[in-house]
PDB file of N, CA, C and O in Angstrom:
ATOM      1  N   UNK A   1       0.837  -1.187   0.000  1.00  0.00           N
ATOM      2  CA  UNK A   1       0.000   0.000   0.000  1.00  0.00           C
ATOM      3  C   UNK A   1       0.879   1.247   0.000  1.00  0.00           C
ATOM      4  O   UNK A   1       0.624   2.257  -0.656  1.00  0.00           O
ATOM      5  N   UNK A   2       2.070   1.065   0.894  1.00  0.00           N
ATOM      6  CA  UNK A   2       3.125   2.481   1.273  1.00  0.00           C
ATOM      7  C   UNK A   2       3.418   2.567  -0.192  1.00  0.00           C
ATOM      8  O   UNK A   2       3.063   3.602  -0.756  1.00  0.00           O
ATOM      9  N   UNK A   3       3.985   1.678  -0.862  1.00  0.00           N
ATOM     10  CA  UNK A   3       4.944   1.686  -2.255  1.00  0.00           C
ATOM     11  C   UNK A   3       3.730   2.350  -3.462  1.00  0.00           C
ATOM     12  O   UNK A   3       3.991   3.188  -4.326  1.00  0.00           O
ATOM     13  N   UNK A   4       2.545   1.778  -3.241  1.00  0.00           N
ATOM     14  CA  UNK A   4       1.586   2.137  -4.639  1.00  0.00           C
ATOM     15  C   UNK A   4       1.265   3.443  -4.084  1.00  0.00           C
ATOM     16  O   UNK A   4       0.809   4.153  -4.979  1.00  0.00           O
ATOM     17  N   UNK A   5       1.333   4.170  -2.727  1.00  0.00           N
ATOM     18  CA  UNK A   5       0.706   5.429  -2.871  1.00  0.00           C
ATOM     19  C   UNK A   5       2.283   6.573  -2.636  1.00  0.00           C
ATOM     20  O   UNK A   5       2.357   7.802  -2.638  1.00  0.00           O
ATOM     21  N   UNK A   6       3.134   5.734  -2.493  1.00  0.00           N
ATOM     22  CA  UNK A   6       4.124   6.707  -2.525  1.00  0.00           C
ATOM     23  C   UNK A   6       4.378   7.990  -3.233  1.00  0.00           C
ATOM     24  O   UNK A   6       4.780   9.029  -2.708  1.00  0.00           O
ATOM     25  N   UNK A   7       4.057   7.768  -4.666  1.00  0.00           N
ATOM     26  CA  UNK A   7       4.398   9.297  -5.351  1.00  0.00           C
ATOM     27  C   UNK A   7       5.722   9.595  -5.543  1.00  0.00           C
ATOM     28  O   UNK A   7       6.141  10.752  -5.577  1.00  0.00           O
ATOM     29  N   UNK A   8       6.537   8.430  -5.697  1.00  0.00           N
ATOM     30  CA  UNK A   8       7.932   9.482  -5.770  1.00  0.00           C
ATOM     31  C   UNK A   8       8.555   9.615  -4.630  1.00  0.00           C
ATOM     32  O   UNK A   8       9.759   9.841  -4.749  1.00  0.00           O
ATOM     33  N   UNK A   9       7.962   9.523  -3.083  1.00  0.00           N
ATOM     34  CA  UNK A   9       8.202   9.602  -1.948  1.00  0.00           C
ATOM     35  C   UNK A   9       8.796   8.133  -1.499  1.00  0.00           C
ATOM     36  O   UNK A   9       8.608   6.953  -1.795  1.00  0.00           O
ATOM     37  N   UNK A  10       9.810   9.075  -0.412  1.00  0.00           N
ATOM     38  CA  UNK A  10      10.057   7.588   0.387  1.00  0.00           C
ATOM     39  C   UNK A  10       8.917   6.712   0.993  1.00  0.00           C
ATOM     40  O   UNK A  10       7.984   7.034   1.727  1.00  0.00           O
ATOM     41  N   UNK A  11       9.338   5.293   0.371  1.00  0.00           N
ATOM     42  CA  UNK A  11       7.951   4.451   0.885  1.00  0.00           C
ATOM     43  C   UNK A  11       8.275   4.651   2.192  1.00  0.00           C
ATOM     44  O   UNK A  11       7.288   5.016   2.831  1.00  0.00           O
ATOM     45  N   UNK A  12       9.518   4.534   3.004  1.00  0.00           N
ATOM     46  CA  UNK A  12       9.551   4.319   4.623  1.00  0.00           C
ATOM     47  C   UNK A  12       8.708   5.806   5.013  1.00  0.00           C
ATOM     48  O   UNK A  12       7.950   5.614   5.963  1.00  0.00           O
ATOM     49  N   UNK A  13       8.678   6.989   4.585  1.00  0.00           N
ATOM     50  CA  UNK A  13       8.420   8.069   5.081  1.00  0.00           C
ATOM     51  C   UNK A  13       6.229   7.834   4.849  1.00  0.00           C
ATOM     52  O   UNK A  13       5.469   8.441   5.603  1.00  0.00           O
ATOM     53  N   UNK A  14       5.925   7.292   4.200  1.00  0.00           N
ATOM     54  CA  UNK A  14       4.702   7.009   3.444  1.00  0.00           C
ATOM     55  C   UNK A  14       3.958   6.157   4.647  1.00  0.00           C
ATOM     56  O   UNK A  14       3.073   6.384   5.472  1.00  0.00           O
ATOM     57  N   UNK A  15       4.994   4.808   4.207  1.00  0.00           N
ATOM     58  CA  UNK A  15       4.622   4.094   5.576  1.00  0.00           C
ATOM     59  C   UNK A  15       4.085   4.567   7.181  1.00  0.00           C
ATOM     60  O   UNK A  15       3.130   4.165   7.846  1.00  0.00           O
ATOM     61  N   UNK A  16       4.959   5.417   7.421  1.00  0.00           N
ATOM     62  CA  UNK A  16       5.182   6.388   9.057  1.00  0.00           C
ATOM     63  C   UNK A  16       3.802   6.656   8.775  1.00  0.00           C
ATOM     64  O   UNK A  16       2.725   6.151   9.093  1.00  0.00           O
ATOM     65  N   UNK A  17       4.183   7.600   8.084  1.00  0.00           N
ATOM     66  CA  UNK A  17       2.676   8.482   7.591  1.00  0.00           C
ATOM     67  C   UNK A  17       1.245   7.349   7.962  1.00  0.00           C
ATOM     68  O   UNK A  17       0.412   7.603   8.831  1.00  0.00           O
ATOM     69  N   UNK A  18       1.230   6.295   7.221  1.00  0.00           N
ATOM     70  CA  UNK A  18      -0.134   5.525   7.326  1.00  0.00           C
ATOM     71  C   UNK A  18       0.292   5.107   8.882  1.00  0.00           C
ATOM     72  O   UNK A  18      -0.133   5.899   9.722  1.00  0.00           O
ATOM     73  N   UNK A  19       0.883   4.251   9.273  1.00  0.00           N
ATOM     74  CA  UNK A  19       0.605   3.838  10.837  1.00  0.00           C
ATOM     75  C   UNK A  19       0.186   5.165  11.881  1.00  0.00           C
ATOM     76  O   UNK A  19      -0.803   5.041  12.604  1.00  0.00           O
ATOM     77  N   UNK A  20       0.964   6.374  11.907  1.00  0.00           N
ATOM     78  CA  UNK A  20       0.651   7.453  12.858  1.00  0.00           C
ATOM     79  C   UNK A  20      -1.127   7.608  12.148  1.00  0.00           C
ATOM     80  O   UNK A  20      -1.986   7.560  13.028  1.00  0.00           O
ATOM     81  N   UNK A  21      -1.603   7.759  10.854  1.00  0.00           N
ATOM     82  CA  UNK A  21      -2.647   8.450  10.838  1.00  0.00           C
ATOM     83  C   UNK A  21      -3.724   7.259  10.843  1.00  0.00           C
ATOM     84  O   UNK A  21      -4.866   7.492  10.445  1.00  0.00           O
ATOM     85  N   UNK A  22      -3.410   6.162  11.232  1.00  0.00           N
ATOM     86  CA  UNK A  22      -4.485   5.059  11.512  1.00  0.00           C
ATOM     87  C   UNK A  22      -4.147   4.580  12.925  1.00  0.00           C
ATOM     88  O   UNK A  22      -4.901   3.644  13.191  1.00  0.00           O
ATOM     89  N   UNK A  23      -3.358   4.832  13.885  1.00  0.00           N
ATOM     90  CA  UNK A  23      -3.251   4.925  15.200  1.00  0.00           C
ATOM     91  C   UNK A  23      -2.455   3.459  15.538  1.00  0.00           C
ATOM     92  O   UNK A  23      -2.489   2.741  16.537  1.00  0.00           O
ATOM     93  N   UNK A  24      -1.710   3.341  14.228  1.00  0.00           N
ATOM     94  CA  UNK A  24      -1.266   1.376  14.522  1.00  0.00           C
ATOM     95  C   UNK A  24      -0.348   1.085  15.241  1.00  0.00           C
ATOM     96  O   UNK A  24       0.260   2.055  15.693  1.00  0.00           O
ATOM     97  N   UNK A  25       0.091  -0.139  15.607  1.00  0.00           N
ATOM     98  CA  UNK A  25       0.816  -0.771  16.662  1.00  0.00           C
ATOM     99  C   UNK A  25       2.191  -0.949  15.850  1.00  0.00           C
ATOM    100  O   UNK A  25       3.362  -0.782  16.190  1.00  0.00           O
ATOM    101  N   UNK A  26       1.552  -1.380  14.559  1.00  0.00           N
ATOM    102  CA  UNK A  26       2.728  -2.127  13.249  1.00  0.00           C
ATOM    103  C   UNK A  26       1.861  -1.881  12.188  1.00  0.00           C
ATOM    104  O   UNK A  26       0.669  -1.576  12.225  1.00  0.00           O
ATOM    105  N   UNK A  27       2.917  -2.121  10.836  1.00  0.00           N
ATOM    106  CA  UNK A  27       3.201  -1.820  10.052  1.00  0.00           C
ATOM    107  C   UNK A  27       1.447  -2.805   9.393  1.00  0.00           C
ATOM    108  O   UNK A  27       0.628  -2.544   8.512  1.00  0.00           O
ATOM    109  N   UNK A  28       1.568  -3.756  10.246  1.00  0.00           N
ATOM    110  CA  UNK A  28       0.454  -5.095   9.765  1.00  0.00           C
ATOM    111  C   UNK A  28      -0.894  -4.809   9.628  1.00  0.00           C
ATOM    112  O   UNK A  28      -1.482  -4.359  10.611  1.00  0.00           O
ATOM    113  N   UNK A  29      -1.624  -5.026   8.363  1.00  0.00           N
ATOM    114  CA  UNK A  29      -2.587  -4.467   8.223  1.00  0.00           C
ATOM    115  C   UNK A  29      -3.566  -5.878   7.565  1.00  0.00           C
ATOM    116  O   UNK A  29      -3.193  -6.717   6.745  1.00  0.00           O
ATOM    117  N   UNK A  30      -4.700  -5.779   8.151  1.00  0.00           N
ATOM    118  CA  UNK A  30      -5.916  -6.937   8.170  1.00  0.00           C
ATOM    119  C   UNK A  30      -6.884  -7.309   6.924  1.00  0.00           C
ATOM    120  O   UNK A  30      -7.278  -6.247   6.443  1.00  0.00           O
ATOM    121  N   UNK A  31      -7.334  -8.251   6.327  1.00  0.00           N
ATOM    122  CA  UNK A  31      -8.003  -8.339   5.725  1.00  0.00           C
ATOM    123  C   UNK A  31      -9.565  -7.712   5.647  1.00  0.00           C
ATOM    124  O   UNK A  31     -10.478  -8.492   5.919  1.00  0.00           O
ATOM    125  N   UNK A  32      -9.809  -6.690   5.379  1.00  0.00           N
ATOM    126  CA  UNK A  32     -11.357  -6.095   5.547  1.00  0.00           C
ATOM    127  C   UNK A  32     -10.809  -4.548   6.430  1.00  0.00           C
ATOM    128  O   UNK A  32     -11.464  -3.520   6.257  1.00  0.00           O
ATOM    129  N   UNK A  33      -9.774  -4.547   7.202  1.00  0.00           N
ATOM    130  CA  UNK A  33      -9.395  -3.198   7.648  1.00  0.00           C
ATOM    131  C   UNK A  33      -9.419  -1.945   7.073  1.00  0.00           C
ATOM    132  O   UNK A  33      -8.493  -1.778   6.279  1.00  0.00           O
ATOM    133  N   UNK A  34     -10.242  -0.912   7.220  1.00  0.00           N
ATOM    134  CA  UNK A  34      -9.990   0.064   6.807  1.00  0.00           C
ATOM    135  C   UNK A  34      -9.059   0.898   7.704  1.00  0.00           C
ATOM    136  O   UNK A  34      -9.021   0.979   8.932  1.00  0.00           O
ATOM    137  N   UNK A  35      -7.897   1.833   6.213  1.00  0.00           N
ATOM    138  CA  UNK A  35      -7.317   2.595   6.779  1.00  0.00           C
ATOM    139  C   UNK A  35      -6.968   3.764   6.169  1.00  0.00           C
ATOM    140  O   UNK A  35      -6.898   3.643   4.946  1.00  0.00           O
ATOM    141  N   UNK A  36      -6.745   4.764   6.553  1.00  0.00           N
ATOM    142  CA  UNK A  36      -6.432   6.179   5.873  1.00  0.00           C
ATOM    143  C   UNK A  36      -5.073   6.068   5.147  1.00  0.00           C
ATOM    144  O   UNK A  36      -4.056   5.587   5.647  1.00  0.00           O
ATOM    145  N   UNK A  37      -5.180   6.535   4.005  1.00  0.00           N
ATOM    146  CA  UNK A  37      -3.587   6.680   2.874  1.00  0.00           C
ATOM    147  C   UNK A  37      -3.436   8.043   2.680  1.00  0.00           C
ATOM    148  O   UNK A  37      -4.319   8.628   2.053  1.00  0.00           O
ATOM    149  N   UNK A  38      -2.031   8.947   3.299  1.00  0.00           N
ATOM    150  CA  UNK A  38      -2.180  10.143   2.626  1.00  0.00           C
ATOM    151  C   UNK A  38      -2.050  10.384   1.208  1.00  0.00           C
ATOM    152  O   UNK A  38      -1.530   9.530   0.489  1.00  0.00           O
ATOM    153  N   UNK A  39      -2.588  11.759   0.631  1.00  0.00           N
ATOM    154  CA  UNK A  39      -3.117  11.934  -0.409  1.00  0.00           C
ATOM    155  C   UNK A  39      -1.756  12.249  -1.058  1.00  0.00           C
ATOM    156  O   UNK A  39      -0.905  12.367  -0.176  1.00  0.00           O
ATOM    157  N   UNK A  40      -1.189  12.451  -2.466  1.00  0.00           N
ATOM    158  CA  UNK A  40      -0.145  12.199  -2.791  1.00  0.00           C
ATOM    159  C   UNK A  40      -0.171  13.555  -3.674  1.00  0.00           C
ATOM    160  O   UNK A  40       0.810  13.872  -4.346  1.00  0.00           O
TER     161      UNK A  40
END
Protein backbone atom coordinates (compact mmCIF):
# COMPACT_ATOMS: atom_id res chain seq x y z
CA UNK A 1 0.00 0.00 0.00
CA UNK A 2 3.12 2.48 1.27
CA UNK A 3 4.94 1.69 -2.26
CA UNK A 4 1.59 2.14 -4.64
CA UNK A 5 0.71 5.43 -2.87
CA UNK A 6 4.12 6.71 -2.53
CA UNK A 7 4.40 9.30 -5.35
CA UNK A 8 7.93 9.48 -5.77
CA UNK A 9 8.20 9.60 -1.95
CA UNK A 10 10.06 7.59 0.39
CA UNK A 11 7.95 4.45 0.89
CA UNK A 12 9.55 4.32 4.62
CA UNK A 13 8.42 8.07 5.08
CA UNK A 14 4.70 7.01 3.44
CA UNK A 15 4.62 4.09 5.58
CA UNK A 16 5.18 6.39 9.06
CA UNK A 17 2.68 8.48 7.59
CA UNK A 18 -0.13 5.52 7.33
CA UNK A 19 0.60 3.84 10.84
CA UNK A 20 0.65 7.45 12.86
CA UNK A 21 -2.65 8.45 10.84
CA UNK A 22 -4.48 5.06 11.51
CA UNK A 23 -3.25 4.92 15.20
CA UNK A 24 -1.27 1.38 14.52
CA UNK A 25 0.82 -0.77 16.66
CA UNK A 26 2.73 -2.13 13.25
CA UNK A 27 3.20 -1.82 10.05
CA UNK A 28 0.45 -5.09 9.76
CA UNK A 29 -2.59 -4.47 8.22
CA UNK A 30 -5.92 -6.94 8.17
CA UNK A 31 -8.00 -8.34 5.72
CA UNK A 32 -11.36 -6.09 5.55
CA UNK A 33 -9.40 -3.20 7.65
CA UNK A 34 -9.99 0.06 6.81
CA UNK A 35 -7.32 2.59 6.78
CA UNK A 36 -6.43 6.18 5.87
CA UNK A 37 -3.59 6.68 2.87
CA UNK A 38 -2.18 10.14 2.63
CA UNK A 39 -3.12 11.93 -0.41
CA UNK A 40 -0.15 12.20 -2.79
Amino acid sequence: IARDSAGGEDVRDVLTAIVDMNGLDSSTVHPGQRILVPSR
